[in-house]
C-alpha positions as CSV (number, residue, x, y, z in Angstrom):
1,X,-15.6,17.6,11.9
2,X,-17.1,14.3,13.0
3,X,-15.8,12.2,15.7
4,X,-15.1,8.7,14.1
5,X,-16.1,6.1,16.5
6,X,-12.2,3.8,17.7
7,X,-14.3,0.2,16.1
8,X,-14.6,2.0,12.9
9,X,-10.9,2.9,12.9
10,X,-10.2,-0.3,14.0
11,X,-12.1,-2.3,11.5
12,X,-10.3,-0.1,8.9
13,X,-7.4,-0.8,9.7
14,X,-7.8,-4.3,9.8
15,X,-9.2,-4.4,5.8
16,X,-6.3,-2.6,4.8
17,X,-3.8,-4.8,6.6
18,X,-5.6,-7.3,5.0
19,X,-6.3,-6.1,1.6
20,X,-1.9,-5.4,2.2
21,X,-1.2,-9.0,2.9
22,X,-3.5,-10.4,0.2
23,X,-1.3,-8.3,-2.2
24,X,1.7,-9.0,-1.0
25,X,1.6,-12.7,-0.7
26,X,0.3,-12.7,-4.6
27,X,3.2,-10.2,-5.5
28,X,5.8,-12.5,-4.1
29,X,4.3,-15.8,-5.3
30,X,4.1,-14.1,-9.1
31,X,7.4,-12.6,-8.5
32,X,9.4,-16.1,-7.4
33,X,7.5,-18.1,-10.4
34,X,9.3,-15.5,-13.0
35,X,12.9,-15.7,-11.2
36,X,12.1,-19.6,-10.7
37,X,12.6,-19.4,-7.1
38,X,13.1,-22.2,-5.0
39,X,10.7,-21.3,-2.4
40,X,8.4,-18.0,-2.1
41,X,8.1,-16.9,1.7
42,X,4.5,-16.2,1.8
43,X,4.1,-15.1,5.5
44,X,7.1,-12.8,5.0
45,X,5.9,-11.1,1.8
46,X,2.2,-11.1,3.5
47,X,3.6,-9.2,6.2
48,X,5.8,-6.7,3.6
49,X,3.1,-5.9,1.8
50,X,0.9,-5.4,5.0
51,X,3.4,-3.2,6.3
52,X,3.2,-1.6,3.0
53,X,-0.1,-1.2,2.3
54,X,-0.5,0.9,6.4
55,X,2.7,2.7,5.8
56,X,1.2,4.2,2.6
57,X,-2.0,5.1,4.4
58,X,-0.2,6.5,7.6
59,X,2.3,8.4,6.1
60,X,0.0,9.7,3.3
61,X,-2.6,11.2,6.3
62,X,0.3,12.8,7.9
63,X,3.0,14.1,5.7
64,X,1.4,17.9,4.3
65,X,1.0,17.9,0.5
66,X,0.7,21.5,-1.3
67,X,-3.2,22.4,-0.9
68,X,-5.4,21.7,-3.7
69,X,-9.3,23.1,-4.0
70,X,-11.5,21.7,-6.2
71,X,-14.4,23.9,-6.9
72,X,-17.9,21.9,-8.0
73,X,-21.1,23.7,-9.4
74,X,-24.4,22.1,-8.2
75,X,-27.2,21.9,-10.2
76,X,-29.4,24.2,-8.2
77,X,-26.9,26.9,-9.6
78,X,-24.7,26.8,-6.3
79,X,-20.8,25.7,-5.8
80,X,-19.4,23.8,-3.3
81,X,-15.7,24.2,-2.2
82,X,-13.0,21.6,-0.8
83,X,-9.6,22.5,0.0
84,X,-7.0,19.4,0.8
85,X,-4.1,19.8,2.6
86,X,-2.9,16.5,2.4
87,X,-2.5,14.1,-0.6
88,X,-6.3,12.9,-1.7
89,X,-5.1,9.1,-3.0
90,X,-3.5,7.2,-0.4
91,X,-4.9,3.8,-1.4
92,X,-2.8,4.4,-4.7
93,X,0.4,5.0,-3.0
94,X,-0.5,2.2,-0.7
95,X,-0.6,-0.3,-3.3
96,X,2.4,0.4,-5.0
97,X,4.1,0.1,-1.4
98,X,2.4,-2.9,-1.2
99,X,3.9,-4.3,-4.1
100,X,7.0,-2.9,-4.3
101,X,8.3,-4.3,-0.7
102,X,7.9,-7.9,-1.4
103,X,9.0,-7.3,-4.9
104,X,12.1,-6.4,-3.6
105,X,12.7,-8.8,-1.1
106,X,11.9,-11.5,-3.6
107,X,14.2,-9.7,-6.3
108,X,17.1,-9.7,-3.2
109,X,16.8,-13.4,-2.7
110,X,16.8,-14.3,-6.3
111,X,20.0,-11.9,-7.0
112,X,21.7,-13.8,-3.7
113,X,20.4,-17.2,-4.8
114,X,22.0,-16.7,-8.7
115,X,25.5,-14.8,-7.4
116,X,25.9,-17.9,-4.5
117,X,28.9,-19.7,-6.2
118,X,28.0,-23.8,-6.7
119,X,29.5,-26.1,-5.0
C-alpha cells in the first residue's frame, strides 16, 4: 500500500466539505421554497450538509462491510482480483447524508413554524 502524502488528504477533504456545503445550502434553499418558509438558514444547512457529506465518507472508510471480490478477465487472457472489506460507494451514502440533514432541519422548522399558535 502507498503512503498518501497529509496535502493530498487535506485537499480531499476540503472538496468534499465543500462539494457537502454546496449541497446542503441548495437542499435547504429548495426545501424552504416548497414549505414557503420565511427565511432558509443557509450557513446552517451549508454546515449540515458539510457535516453530512464527511460523516458519510468517515464512517463509510471505517465501519467493516461484508467482503466482496470482484474478479476481472484481462484481455491478454489473465484475471485480476479485488477483495473489499469495506463498503466501495461512500460518495453515494455521502450525498444522501448530505441532503437528508438539512432536509430535516428545514422540515423541523416548517413543522414548528405551522403548529406555533397565532397570535
Amino acid at each position: 500500500m502507498l503512503p498518501v502524502l497529509w496535502p493530498v488528504v487535506a485537499m480531499h477533504v476540503v472538496a468534499y466539505a465543500l462539494a457537502g456545503m454546496a449541497i446542503g445550502a441548495i437542499t435547504g434553499w429548495v426545501v424552504s421554497r416548497m414549505t414557503k418558509g420565511r427565511r432558509p438558514g443557509f450557513v446552517k444547512n451549508a454546515l449540515l450538509g458539510s457535516f453530512g457529506f464527511l460523516g458519510g465518507i468517515i464512517s463509510c472508510a471505517r465501519i467493516p462491510w461484508p467482503e466482496n471480490t470482484v474478479v476481472e478477465q484481462l484481455p491478454g487472457g489473465g484475471s485480476v482480483a479485488t477483495t473489499m472489506g469495506r463498503y466501495q460507494h461512500p460518495q453515494r451514502v455521502a450525498v444522501a447524508l448530505a441532503i437528508l440533514f438539512p432536509l430535516l432541519l428545514e422540515l423541523y422548522k416548517w413543522n414548528k413554524h405551522k403548529s406555533a399558535p397565532l397570535t
